[in-house]
N, C-alpha and C positions, 0 to 999 in steps of 0.2 A: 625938403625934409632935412631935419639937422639932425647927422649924422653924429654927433658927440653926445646926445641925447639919448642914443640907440641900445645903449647896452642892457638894460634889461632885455629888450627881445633878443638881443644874440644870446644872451645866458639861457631866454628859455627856450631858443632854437636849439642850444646847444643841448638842452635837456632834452627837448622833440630828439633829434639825431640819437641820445643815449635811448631810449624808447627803439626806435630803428634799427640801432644797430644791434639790439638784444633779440631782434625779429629775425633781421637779415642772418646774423649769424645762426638762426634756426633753421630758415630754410639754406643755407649754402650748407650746413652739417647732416641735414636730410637725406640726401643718395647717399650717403655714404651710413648712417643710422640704417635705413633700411636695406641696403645690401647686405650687412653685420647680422642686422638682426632679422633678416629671411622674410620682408613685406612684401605682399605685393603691391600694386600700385590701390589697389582701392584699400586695402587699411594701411598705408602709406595718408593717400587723403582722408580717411577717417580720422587721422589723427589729428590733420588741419585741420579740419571741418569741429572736432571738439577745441580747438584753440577758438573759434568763432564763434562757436556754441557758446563759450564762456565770455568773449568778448559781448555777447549780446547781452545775456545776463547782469553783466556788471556795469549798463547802459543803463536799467530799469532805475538803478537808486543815486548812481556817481552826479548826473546830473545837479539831482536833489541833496546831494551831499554840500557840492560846492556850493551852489545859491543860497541857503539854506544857512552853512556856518559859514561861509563868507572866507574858507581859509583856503586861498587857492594855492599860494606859494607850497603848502607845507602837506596838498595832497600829489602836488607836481613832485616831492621828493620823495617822498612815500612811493608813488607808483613808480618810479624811476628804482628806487632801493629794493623794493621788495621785486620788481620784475631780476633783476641784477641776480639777487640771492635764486631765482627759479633759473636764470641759464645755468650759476654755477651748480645747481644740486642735478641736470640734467647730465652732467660727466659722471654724475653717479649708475646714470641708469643701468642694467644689465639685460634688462628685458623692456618689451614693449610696457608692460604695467607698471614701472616704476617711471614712465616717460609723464604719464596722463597727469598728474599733479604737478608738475613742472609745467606743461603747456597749458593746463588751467588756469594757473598762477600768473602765467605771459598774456595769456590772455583776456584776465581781470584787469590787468595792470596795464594795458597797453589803452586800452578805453576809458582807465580811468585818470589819463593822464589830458584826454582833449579836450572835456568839460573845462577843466582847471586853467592849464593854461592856455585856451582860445579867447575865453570868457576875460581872463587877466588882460591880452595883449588886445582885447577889444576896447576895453574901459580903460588902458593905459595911452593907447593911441587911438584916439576916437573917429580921429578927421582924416586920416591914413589907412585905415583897415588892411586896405589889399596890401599896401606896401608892406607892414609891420606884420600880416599873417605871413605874406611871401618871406620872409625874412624866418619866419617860424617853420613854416616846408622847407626851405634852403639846410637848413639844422637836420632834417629829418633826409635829404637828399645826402649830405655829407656821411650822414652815419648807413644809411643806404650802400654807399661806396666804399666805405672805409673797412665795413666789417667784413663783408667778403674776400677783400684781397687782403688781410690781415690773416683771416681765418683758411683761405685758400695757402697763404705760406706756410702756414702751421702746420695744417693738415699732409706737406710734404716731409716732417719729418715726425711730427706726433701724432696719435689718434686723434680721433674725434671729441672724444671721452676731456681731454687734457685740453684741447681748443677751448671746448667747451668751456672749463673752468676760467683758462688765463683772460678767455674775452669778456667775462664778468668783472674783470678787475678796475678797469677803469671808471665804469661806469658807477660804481660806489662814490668816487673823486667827486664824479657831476654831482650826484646826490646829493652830498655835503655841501657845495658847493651854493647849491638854490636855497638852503635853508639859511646861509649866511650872509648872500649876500642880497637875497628879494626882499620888499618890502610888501605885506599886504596892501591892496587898494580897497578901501571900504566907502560905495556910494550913499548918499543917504536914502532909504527904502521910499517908496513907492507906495505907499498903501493910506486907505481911509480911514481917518478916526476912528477908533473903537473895533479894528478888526486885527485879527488874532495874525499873526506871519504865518503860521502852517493855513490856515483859514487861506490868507493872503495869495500864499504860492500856489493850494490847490485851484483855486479861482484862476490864475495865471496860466498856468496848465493846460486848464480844460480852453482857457481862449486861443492860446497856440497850437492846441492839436484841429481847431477849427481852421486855421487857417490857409485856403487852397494850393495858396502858393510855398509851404513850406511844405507842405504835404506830396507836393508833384516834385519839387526841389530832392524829398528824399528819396523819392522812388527811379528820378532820373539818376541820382549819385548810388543808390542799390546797385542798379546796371554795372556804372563805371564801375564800379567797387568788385561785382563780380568779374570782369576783366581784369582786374590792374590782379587781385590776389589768386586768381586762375594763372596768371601768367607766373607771377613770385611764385608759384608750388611747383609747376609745370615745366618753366622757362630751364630749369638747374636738372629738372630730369632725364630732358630733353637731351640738354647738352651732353649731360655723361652717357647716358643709354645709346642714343641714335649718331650722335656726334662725335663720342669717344673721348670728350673733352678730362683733360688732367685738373685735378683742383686747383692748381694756380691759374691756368687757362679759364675755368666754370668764374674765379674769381672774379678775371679780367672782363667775359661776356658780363657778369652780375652788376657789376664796377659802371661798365658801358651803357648799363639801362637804366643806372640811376643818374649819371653822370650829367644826361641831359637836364634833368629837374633842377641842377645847381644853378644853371642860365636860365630855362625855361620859369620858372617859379617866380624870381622878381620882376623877368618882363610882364608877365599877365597879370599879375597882382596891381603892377602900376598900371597897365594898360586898361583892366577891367575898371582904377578907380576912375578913369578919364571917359570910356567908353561905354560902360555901364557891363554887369558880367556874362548877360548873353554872349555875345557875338565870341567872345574872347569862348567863352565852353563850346557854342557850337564849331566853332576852328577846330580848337583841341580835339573833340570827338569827333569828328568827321576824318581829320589825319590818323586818328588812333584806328579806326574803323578800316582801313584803306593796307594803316601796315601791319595789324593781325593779321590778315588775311595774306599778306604775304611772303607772311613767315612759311605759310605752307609749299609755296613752291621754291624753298631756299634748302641746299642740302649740303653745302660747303660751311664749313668752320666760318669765315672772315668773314665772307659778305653776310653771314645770319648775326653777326655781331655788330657789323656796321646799320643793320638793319633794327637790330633792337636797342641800341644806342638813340638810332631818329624815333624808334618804338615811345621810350623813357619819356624824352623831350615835350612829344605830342602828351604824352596820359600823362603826364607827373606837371605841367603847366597848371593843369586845372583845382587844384588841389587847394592852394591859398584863394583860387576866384570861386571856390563852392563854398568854401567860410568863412569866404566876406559876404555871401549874396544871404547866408544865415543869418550874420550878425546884423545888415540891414535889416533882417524881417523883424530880428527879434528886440525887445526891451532890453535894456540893459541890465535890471536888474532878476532878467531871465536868461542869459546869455550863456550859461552855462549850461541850463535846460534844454535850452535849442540847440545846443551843440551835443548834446547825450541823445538827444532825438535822431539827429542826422547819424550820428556813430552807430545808432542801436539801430535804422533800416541798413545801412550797409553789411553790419555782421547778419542781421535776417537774410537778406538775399544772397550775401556772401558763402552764408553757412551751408548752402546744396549744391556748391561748382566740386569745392573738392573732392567727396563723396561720388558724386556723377561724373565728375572727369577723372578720378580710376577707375570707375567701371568702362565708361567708354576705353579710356586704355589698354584694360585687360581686355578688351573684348576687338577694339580696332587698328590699336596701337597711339602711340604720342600724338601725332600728327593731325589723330581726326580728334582732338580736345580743342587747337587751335581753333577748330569751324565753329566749335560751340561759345567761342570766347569771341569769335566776330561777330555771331548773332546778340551776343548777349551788348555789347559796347554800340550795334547798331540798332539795338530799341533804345538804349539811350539818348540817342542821338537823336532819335522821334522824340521822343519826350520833351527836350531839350527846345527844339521847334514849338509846344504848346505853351512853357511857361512866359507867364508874364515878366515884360522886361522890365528891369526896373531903370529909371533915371540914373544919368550917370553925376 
């Protein structure tokens, strides 16, 4: 791969990461929002749970948006800008109800950012996939990292409130940044004389929702989906509640579970495009499945750090080989569609961990949500066993 040729995908990893870090800095300000503002842990995760709710939502059309008007550069700053403007109106908040417009707005905007540029970094590097999406997760692992321990130093000498604003600031820079310097990619369309493009698309549609292997594809990546975002809501609770952790400390554990995906992400991307992306997902989820589970018998500060550090590595590998095994399935000049598809089962399944793992909490404590986050990443890993493998 030539490596001088690459910078469009680092621009739009670098956009993925601004995405990320608008998330990440959400949850690392969460224990500390709901402490202030008197939650318990289930409307704590009700509040997740409506971030996902809107996430799914805004799956139904984004798709269709990108495919459709063909502008993906300029909806990738959009969702980058307008999530940006919803951190910084979240310092405004004073109560729980001025929070739910702000995490709806995160939540629209975070979905509507994967269509656009998965779809872009597919038809820009065609013969690459794994490599060029890994290179798009690596963006998204950095800003993973960054905004926690950013926001964990801040958080030692200003509120939450004021975090909240200053970590919106950068990401406006990205913003601007994709609108000037991306270029649209426009393929020439696919369709049969005399038939209409919305005609065209909806035909398109209904042949991709036929098809088995994208369908067991999204229900396997539901699973993961429910672990990885079980863990982000939980993982920071945890640490402050049961562990005691200080927010530069919550920072550094946060830091440690994404830090793996920075390596993790372009090995399995290149290795999935060599090996084909089974065997590379069933590794990952089989590791991931092994170290939920043993997070429950860990009650020390370090080794729950070093343990969710190898956590990251294992579940954040598979990330670019679940959206290259999409963009094999799909047409190209569907690839946006097929990517709003995958994003929209993930927030469906996603959307009943948080809700249900604060009620388990309030009722069992932190500890017993881990059990329910093994079971859920170990039917994935069944699943994962059924699908057809594709050629590497």
């Amino acid at each position: 791969m030539n490596w001088k040729k690459q910078g469009p995908a680092f621009l739009v990893g670098a956009g993925h990461g601004a995405t990320h870090w608008i998330i990440a800095t959400f949850y690392m300000l969460l224990p500390f929002m709901a402490r202030e503002l008197d939650l318990s842990y289930t409307q704590t995760g009700g509040l997740v749970s409506l971030f996902h709710g809107s996430s799914f939502i805004a799956n139904i059309g984004s798709g269709a948006v990108v495919d459709i008007t063909g502008r993906r550069v300029l909806v990738q700053a959009a969702a980058v800008a307008i999530g940006a403007g919803a951190l910084a109106a979240i310092g405004l908040a004073t109560n729980v109800v001025w929070l739910l417009a702000p995490v709806i707005i995160i939540g629209i905007t975070n979905n509507l950012w994967h269509p656009a540029a998965i779809s872009y970094l597919s038809r820009k590097f065609p013969n690459s996939r794994g490599l060029a999406l890994s290179i798009h997760t690596l963006g998204a692992s950095f800003g993973d990292i960054l905004a926690p321990l950013v926001a964990g130093s801040l958080l030692l000498s200003i509120p939450w409130q004021q975090t909240a604003m200053l970590n919106a600031v950068p990401i406006f820079v990205i913003a601007a940044t994709l609108v000037l310097v991306l270029k649209e990619i426009n393929l020439p369309p696919k369709k049969p004389k005399g038939s209409s493009r919305k005609t065209d698309y909806l035909s398109s549609v209904a042949t991709l929702l036929r098809d088995p292997s994208l369908i067991g594809l999204c229900v396997m990546s539901g699973f993961r989906a429910m672990t990885q975002n079980g863990l982000l809501l939980f993982l920071p609770l945890y640490l402050v509640a049961n562990l005691k952790a200080n927010p530069f400390t919550l920072g550094i554990a946060l830091m440690a579970f994404q830090a793996g995906g920075v390596f993790a992400g372009p090995l399995a991307g290149a290795w999935s495009d060599r090996i084909g992306r089974q065997p590379v997902i069933l590794t990952g989820l089989t590791a991931t499945s092994l170290l939920v589970l043993s997070l429950t018998f860990t009650s020390s500060i370090i080794p729950f750090i070093v343990l969710v550090s190898l956590l990251g590595f294992a579940l954040f590998s598979l990330r670019p080989v679940i959206h290259s095994w999409v963009m094999d399935i799909a047409d190209d000049d569907m690839s946006g569609t097929a990517i709003s598809v995958l994003f929209g089962a993930q927030s469906a399944f996603t959307f009943t961990v948080p809700l249900l793992g604060g009620m388990i909490a309030d009722a069992w404590g932190l500890k017993a949500v881990f059990y329910l986050l093994t079971l859920t990443i170990a039917i994935a890993t069944l699943i994962a066993l059924r699908l057809r493998h594709p050629q590497p």
